[in-house]
DRENDOPA-693294 format. One record per residue (C-alpha): residue number from 1; residue in three letters; x, y, z. Coordinates in steps of 0.5 Angstrom, whole numbers. Each point is the difference from the previous one (the first is absolute). Last residue first. Layout:
R,NUM,ALA,X,Y,Z
...
This chain:
R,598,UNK,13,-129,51
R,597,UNK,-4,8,0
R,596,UNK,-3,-3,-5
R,595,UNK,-1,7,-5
R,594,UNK,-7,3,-2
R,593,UNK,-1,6,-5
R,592,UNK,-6,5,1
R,591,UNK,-1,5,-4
R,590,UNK,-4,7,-1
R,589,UNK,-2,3,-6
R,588,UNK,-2,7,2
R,587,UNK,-6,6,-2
R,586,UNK,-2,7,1
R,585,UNK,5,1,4
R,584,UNK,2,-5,6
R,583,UNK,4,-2,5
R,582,UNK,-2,8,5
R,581,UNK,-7,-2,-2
R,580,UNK,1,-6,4
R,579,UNK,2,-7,0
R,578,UNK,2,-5,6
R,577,UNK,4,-6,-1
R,576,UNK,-1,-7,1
R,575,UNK,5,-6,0
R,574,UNK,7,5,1
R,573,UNK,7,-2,-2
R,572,UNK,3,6,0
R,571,UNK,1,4,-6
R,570,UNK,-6,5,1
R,569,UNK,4,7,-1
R,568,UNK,5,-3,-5
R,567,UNK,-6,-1,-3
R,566,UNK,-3,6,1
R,565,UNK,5,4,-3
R,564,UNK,2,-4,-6
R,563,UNK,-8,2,-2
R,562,UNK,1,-6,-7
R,561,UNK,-2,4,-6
R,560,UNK,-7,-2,-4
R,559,UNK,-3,7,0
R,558,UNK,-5,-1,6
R,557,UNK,6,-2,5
R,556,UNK,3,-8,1
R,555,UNK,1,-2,6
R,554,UNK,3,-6,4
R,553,UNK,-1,-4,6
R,552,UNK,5,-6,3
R,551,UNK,-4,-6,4
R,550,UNK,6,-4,3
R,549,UNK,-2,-7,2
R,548,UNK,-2,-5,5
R,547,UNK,-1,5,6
R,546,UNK,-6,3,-4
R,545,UNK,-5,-2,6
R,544,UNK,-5,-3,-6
R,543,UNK,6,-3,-3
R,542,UNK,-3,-4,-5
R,541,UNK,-8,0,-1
R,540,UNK,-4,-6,-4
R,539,UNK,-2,-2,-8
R,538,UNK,7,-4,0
R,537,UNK,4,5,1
R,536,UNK,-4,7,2
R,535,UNK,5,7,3
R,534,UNK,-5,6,2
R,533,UNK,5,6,0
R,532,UNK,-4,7,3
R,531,UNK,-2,6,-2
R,530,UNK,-3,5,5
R,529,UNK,-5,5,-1
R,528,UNK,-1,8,0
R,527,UNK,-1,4,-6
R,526,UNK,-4,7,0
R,525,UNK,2,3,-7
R,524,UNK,-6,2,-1
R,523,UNK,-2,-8,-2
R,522,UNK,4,-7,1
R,521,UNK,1,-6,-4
R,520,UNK,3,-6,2
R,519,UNK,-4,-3,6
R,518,UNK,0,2,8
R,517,UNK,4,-5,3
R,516,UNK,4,-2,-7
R,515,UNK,2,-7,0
R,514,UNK,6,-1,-6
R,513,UNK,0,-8,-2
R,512,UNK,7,-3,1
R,511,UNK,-1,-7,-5
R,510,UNK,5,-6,3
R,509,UNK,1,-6,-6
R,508,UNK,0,-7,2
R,507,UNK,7,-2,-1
R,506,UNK,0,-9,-2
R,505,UNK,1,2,-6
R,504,UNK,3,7,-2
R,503,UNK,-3,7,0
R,502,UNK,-1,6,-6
R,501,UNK,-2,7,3
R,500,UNK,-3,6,-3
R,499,UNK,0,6,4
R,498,UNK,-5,5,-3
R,497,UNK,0,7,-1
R,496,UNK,-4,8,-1
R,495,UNK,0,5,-3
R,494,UNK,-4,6,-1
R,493,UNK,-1,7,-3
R,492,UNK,7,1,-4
R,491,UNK,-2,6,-4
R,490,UNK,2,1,-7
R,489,UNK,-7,2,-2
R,488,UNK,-2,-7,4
R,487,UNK,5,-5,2
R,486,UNK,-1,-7,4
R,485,UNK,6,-4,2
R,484,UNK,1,-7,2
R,483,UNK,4,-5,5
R,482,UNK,3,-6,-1
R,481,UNK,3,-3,6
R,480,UNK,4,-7,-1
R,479,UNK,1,-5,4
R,478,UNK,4,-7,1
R,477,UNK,2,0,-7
R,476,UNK,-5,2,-5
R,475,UNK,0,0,-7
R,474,UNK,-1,-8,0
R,473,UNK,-7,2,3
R,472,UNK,-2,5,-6
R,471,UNK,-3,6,1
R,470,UNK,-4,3,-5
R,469,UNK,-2,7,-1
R,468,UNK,-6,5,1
R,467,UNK,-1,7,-2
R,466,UNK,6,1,-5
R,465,UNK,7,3,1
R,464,UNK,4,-7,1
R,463,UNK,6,-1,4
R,462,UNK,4,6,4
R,461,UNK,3,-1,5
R,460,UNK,0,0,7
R,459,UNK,-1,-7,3
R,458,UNK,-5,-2,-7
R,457,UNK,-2,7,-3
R,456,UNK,-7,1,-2
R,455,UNK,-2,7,-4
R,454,UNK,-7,3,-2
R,453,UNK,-2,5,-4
R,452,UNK,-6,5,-1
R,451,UNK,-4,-3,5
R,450,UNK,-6,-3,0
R,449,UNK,-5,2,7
R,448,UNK,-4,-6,1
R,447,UNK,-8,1,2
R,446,UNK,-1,-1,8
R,445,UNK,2,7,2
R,444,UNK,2,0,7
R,443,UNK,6,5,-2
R,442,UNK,2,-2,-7
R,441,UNK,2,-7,-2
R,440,UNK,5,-3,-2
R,439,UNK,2,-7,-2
R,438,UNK,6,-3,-3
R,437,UNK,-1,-7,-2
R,436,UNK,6,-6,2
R,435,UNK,-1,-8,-5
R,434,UNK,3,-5,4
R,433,UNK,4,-6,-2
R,432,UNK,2,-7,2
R,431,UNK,6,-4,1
R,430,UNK,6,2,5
R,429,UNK,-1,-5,5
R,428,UNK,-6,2,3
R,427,UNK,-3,8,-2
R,426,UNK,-3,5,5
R,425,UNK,-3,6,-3
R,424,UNK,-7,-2,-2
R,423,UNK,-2,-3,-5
R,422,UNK,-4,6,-6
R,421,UNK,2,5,5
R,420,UNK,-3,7,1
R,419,UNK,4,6,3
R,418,UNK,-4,6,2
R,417,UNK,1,7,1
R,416,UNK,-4,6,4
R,415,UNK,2,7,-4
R,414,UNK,0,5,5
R,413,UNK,-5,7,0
R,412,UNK,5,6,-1
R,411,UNK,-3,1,-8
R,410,UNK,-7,-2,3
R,409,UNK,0,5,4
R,408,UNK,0,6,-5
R,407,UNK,-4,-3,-4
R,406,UNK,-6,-1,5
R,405,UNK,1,7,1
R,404,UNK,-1,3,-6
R,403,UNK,-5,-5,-2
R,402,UNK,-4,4,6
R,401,UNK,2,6,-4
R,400,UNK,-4,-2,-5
R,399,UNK,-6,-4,4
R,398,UNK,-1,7,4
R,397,UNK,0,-1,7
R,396,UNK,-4,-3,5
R,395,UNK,4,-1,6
R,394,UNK,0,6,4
R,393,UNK,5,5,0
R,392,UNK,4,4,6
R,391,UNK,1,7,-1
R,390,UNK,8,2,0
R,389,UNK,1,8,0
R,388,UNK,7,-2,0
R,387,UNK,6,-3,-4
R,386,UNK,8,1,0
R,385,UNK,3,-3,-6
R,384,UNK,7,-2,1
R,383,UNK,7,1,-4
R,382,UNK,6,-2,5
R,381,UNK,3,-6,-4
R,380,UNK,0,5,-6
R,379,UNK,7,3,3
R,378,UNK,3,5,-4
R,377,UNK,-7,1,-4
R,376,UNK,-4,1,7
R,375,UNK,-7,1,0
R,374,UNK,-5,1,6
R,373,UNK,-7,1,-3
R,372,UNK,-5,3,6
R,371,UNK,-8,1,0
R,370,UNK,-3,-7,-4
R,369,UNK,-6,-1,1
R,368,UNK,-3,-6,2
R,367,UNK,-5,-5,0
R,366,UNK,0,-7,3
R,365,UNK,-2,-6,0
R,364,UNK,1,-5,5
R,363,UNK,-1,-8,0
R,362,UNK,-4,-4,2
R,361,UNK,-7,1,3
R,360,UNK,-2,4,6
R,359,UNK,-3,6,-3
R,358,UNK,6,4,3
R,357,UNK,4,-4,-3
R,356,UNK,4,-6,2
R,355,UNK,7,0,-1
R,354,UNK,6,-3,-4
R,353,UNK,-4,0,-7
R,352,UNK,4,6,-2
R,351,UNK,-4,6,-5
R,350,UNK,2,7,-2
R,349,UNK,-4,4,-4
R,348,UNK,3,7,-3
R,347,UNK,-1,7,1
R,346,UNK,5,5,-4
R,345,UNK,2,6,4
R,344,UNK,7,0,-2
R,343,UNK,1,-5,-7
R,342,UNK,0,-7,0
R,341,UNK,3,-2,-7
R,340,UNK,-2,1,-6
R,339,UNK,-5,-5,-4
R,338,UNK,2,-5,-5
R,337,UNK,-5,-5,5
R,336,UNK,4,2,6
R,335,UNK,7,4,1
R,334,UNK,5,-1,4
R,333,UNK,5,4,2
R,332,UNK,-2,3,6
R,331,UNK,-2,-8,2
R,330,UNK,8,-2,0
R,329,UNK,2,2,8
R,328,UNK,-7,-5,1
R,327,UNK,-5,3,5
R,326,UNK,-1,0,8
R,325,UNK,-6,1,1
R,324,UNK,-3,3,8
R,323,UNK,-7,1,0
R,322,UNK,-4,3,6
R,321,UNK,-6,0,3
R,320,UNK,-3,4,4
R,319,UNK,-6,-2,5
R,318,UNK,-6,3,-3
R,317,UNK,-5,5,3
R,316,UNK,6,5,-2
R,315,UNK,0,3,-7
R,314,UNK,-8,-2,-2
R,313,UNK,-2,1,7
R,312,UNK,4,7,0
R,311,UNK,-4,2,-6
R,310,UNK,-6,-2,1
R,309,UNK,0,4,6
R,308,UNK,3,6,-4
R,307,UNK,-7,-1,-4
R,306,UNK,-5,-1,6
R,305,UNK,4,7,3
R,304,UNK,-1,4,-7
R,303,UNK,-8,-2,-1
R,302,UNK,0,1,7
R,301,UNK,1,8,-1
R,300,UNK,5,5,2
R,299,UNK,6,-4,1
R,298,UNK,5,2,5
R,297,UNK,2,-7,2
R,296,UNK,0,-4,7
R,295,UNK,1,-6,0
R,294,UNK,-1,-8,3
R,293,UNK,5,-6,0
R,292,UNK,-5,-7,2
R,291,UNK,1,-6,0
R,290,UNK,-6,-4,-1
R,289,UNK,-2,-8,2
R,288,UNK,-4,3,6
R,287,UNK,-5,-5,2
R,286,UNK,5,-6,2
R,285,UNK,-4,-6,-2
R,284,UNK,7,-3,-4
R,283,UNK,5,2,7
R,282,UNK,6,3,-4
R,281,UNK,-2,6,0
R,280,UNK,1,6,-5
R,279,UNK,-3,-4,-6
R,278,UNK,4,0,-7
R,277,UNK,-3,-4,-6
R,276,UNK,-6,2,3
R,275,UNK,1,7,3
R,274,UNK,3,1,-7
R,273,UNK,-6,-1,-3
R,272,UNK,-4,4,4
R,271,UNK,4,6,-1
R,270,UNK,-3,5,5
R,269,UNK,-3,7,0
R,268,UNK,-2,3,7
R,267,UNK,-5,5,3
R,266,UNK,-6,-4,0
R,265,UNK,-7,2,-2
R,264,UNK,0,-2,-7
R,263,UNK,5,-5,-2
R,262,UNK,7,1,-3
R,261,UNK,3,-5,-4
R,260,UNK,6,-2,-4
R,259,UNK,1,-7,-4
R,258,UNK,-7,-2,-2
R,257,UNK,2,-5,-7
R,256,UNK,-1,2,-7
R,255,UNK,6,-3,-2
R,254,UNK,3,7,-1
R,253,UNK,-1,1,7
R,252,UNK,-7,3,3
R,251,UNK,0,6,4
R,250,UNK,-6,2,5
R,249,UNK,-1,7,3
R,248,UNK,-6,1,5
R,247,UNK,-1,7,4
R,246,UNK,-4,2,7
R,245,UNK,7,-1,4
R,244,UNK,4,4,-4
R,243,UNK,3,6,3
R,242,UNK,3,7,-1
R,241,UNK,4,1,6
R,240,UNK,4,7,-2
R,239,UNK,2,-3,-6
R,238,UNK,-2,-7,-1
R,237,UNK,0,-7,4
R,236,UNK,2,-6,-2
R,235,UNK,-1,-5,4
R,234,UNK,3,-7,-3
R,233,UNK,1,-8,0
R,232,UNK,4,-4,-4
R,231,UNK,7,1,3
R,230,UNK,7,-2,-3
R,229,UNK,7,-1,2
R,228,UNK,1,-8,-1
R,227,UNK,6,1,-5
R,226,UNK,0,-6,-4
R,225,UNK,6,-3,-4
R,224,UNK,1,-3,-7
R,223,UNK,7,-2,-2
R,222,UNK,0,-3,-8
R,221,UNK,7,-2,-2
R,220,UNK,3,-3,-7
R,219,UNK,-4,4,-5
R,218,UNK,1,-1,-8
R,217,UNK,0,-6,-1
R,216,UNK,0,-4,7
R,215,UNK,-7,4,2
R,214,UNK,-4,3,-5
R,213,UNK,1,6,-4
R,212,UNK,-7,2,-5
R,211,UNK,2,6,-4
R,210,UNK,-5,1,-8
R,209,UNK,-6,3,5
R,208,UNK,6,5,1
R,207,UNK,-5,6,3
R,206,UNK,5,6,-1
R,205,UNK,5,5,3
R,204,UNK,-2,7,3
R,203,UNK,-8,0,2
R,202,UNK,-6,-2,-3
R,201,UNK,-4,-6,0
R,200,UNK,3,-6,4
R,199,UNK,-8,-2,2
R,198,UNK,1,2,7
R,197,UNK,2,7,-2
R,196,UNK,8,2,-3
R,195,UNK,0,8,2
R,194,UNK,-3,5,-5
R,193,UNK,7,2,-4
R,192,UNK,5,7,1
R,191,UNK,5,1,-5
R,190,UNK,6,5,2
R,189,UNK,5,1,-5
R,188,UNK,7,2,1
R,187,UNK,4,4,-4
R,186,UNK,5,1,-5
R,185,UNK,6,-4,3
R,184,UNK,7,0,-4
R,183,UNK,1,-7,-4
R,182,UNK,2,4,-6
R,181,UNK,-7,-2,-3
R,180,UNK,-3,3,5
R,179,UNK,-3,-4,6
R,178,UNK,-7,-1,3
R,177,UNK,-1,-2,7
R,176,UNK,-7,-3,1
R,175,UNK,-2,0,7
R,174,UNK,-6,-4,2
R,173,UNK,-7,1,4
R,172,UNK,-5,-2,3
R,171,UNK,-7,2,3
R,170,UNK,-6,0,4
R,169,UNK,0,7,1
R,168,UNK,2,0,6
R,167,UNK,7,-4,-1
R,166,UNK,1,4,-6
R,165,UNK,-1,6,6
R,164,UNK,5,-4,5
R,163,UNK,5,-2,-5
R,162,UNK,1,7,-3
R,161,UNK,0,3,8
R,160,UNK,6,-7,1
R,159,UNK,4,3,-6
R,158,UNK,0,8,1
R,157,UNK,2,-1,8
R,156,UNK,-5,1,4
R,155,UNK,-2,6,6
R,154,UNK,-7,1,3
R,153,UNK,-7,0,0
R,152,UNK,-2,-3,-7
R,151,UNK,-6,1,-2
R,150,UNK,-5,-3,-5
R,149,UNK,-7,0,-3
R,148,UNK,1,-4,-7
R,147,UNK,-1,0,-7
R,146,UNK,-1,-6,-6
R,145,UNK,0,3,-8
R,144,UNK,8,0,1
R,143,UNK,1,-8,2
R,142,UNK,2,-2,-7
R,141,UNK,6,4,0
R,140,UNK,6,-2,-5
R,139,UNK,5,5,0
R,138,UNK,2,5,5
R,137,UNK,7,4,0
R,136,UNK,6,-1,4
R,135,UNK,6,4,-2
R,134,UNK,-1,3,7
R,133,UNK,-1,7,2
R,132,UNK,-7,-1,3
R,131,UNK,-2,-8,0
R,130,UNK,-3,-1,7
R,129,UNK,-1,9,1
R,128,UNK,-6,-2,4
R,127,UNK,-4,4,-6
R,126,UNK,2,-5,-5
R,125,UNK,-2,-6,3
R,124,UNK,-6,2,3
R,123,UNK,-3,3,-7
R,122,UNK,3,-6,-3
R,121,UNK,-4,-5,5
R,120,UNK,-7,4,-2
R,119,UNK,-3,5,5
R,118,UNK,-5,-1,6
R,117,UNK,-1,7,3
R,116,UNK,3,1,8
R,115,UNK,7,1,-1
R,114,UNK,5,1,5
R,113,UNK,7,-3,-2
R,112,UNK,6,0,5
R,111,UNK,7,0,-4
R,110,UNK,4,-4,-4
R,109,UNK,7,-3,2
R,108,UNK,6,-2,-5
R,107,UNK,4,-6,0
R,106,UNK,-3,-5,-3
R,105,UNK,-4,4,-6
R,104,UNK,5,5,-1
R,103,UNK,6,-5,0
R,102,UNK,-4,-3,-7
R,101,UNK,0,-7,1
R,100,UNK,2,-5,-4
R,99,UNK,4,-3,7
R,98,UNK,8,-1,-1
R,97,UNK,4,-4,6
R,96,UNK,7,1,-3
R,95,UNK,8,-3,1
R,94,UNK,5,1,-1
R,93,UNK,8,-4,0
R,92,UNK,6,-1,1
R,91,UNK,3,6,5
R,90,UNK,-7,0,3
R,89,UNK,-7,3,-2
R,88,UNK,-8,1,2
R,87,UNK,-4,4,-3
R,86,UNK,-9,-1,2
R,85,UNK,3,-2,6
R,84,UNK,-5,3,5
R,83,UNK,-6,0,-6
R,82,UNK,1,2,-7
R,81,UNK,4,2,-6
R,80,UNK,-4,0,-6
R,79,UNK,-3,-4,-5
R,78,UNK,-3,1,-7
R,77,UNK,-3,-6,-5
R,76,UNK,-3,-1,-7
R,75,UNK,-4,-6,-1
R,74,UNK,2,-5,-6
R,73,UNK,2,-6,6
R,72,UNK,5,5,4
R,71,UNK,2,7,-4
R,70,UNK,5,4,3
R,69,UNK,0,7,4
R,68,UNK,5,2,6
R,67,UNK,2,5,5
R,66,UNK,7,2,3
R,65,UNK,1,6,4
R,64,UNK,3,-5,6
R,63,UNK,5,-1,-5
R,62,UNK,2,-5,-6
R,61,UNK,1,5,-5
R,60,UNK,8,0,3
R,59,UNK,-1,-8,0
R,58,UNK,1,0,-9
R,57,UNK,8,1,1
R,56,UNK,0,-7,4
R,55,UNK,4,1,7
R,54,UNK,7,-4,-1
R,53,UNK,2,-7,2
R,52,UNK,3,-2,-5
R,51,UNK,-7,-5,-3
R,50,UNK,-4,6,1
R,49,UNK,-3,3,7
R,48,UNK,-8,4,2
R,47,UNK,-3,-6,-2
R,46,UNK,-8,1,0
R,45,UNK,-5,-2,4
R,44,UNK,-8,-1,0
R,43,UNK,-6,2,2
R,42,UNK,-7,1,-4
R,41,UNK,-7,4,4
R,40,UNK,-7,-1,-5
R,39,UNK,-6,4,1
R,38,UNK,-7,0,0
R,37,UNK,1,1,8
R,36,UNK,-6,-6,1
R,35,UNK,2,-4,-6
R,34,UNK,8,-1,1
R,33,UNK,6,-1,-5
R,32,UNK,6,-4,2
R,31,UNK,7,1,-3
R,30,UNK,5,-4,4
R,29,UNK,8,1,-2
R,28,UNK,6,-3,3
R,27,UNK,4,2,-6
R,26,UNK,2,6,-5
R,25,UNK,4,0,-6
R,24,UNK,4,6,-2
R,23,UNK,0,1,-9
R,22,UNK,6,-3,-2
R,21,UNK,-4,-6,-4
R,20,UNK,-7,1,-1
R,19,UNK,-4,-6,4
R,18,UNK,1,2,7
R,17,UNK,-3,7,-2
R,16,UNK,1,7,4
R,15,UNK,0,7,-3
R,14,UNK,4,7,0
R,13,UNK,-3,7,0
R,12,UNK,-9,0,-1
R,11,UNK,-3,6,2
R,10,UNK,-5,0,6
R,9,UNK,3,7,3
R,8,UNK,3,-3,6
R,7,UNK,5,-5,-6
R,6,UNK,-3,-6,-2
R,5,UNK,4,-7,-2
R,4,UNK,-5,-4,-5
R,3,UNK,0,-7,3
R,2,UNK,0,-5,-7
R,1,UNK,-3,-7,2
């Protein structure tokens, strides 16, 4: 990315690119773009010293005067030294913390406003003097027909009195830099949009209907938390003690149901709802299931006080509940149906089957916004998507983005695989044959997934690329393990082996079956059984004690390549091991070979 160097006039001296030979590189950088400020900071560090040890010639524009403008995925950007360690230098490196906002606006104050008319957002910002004597000029205004009384008693800086009147009116808001042809600032527009509503209209970002992240793709952690702070019953009284208590209200929630209420004759609104989900006693025939938190207002009519009430009841009658998603570092760069990637603002669904919804059935869908957008290009292992705004989501969801989702969890649903014989695994004296079939099979399904290609290997090695091949007993001396290999788009989806074993007269053969306590498959990652050896000779179990032989355990990952690790780990002779999550992911081959131990 080109950085263009700008002096304290917003005029381009010198630049900086890690592409371009014998410009300054820069390193340890973090760019993040946020929705609440509209804004974006980036920090980064540049090398003061050359390979002799010199001071760099380019560092004499590199000062605490310094400003910068570049152009980051097709938007044009202006930053500006900010904060406690806005510039930041030692003998071999600097370091800044830029913010693309205007010093004005963060640091500058305004003043009380009195005002008793109802004017529009512009009116107020212009004659609190938010945007006076800047480069800012306003652009796009879909909120300038809707007015407001407002009045603010003391002083604010210029950013927080402009966060506050968007805030009134409903609104958000975005700053778009525009740059000159030289790299030099041209100005700053501020546009202002109808806040996001319940339906995802509106607002700064899309409704990307296209997005559907799933957990194991492109989310690997979802948090949830409940805030038990809450309240759902309430006396309002108005200005100078108007009450109520002769007044009915009711609400009725998207569903149609009941949810808020105030009869007549009573001084108090309750949230009868949340009582029932959430009583204030424990005993079940308690009389009072409410909490209560009462307020005082200086609305002049009831219709003002049941409307705050709503209000507060919509905000608070309800324990908060919270999301953590902890994202893929690649998601900023994906793209989804050819269309672009996440962009701020945007509202996406998130769904992981590891909860119980709301709605008490399996698995969480959610919806969310996305409000922060970290990025590193020096690190790229840093870059996260930060959501809120989360609203969780029944299951009735459209069939298109419902095959979205079953698509995107049927590419990290194991294959399940078989081995058929046509006689067994065992010959006598080296006469006989047997015919091996590879199988696969998607999940539980019942219909038999066929591969792209398959590969058999006898001891390691290859020796036939077919589904089925032929084992013929004079090929075998002893035994001989035969394992397969099923790729799909170039991908290894499943293997699995066999041991084949030849014995002598007079030797009934021992067959070593693998138990498993809690069966052979397992779902949302919970996975807990334990694996024991069984030795049969002659139709009856050896060694039951496992003091007779040695029992060594081995696997194989998902891909087909021996975990070194975890047999080095679990090569002590054991007859029954236990299997975790923490064993296996997505899926494993395990074995188990048997050695007399005289």
């Amino acid at each position: 990315m080109l950085i263009n160097v700008l002096d304290k006039d917003l005029k381009v001296v010198a630049f900086i690119d890690n592409e371009v030979p014998k410009l300054p590189n820069y390193y340890e950088d973090e760019f993040n773009e946020y929705l609440d400020l509209g804004t974006c900071s980036f920090d980064f560090t540049v090398k003061k010293l050359n390979e002799k040890g010199e001071v760099n010639d380019y560092v004499i524009y590199l000062n605490d005067k310094t400003c910068f403008s570049f152009i980051r995925n097709g938007k044009e950007y202006a930053v500006f030294p900010a904060g406690s360690s806005g510039f930041y230098e030692n003998d071999f490196e600097i370091r800044y913390q830029c913010l693309s906002l205007d010093r004005e606006l963060s640091l500058e104050y305004v003043g009380k406003l009195d005002n008793t008319t109802s004017h529009n957002l512009e009116w107020y910002i212009n004659n609190s003097g938010v945007i006076s004597n800047s480069q800012i000029e306003i652009g796009v205004n879909e909120v300038t027909n809707q007015t407001r009384v407002l009045n603010y008693d003391g002083e604010d800086t210029k950013l927080n009195r402009l966060l506050s009147l968007i805030s009134n009116f409903d609104a958000e808001f975005e700053f778009v830099t525009k740059l000159s042809s030289s790299g030099a600032v041209d100005k700053i527009i501020l546009n202002i949009v109808r806040e996001r509503d319940e339906e995802g209209n509106f607002g700064i970002g899309l409704n990307r209907s296209d997005v559907s992240l799933t957990y194991g793709k492109d989310v690997y952690g979802i948090e949830r938390t409940y805030d038990f702070d809450f309240f759902n019953y309430s006396v309002i009284t108005g200005k100078d003690g108007l009450s109520w208590f002769s007044n009915s209200f009711k609400y009725y929630n998207s569903e149609g149901v009941l949810e808020f209420y105030k009869p007549a004759n009573s001084h108090g609104a309750m949230a009868p709802l949340s009582a029932e989900k959430y009583p204030a006693h424990l005993k079940n025939n308690a009389s009072d299931k409410y909490i209560r938190k009462d307020f005082k207002t200086e609305y002049t009519t009831v219709n003002q006080m049941w409307g705050y009430a709503v209000q507060q009841f919509k905000a608070h009658a309800y324990p908060k509940v919270s999301y953590t998603i902890k994202t893929s570092s690649k998601l900023i760069i994906e793209t989804f149906e050819n269309s672009t990637p996440l962009n701020i603002g945007d509202t996406v669904t998130i769904q992981d089957d590891n909860f119980i919804s709301e709605y008490g059935s399996y698995g969480l869908i959610l919806s969310a916004r996305v409000v922060q957008i970290k990025s590193s290009e020096s690190n790229p292992e840093k870059n996260e998507i930060i959501f809120n705004n989360f609203k969780e989501l029944r299951g009735e969801i459209s069939d298109d983005l419902l095959q979205k989702m079953n698509d995107l969890i049927s590419e990290i649903t194991p294959y399940r695989l078989e081995i058929n014989t046509t006689n067994g695994v065992q010959f006598k004296n080296g006469t006989g044959s047997t015919t091996l079939s590879a199988h696969i099979y998607k999940g539980s399904a019942t219909t038999e997934t066929t591969a792209d290609s398959y590969e058999w290997s006898k001891d390691g090695t290859v020796v036939a690329n077919a589904q089925t091949i032929t084992v013929d007993a004079s090929g075998v001396v002893d035994k001989a393990v035969y394992s397969f290999k099923a790729t799909i788009a170039g991908k290894v989806v499943a293997s699995q082996s066999v041991t084949i074993t030849n014995v002598d007269d007079g030797t009934s053969p021992i067959n070593l079956v693998i138990d498993s306590s809690n069966g052979y498959q397992f779902k949302n990652n919970i996975i807990n059984t334990t694996f024991t050896a069984i030795l049969y000779q002659n139709n009856k179990e050896i060694d039951s004690d496992g003091t007779k032989f040695a029992y060594i355990w081995s696997k194989t990952n998902s891909d087909g390549t021996v975990d070194t690790a975890w047999n080095l780990a679990h090569q002590t002779s054991q007859k029954s091991i236990k299997i975790t999550n923490s064993d296996i992911w997505q899926r494993a081959t395990f074995d188990c070979t048997a050695e007399p131990l005289n």
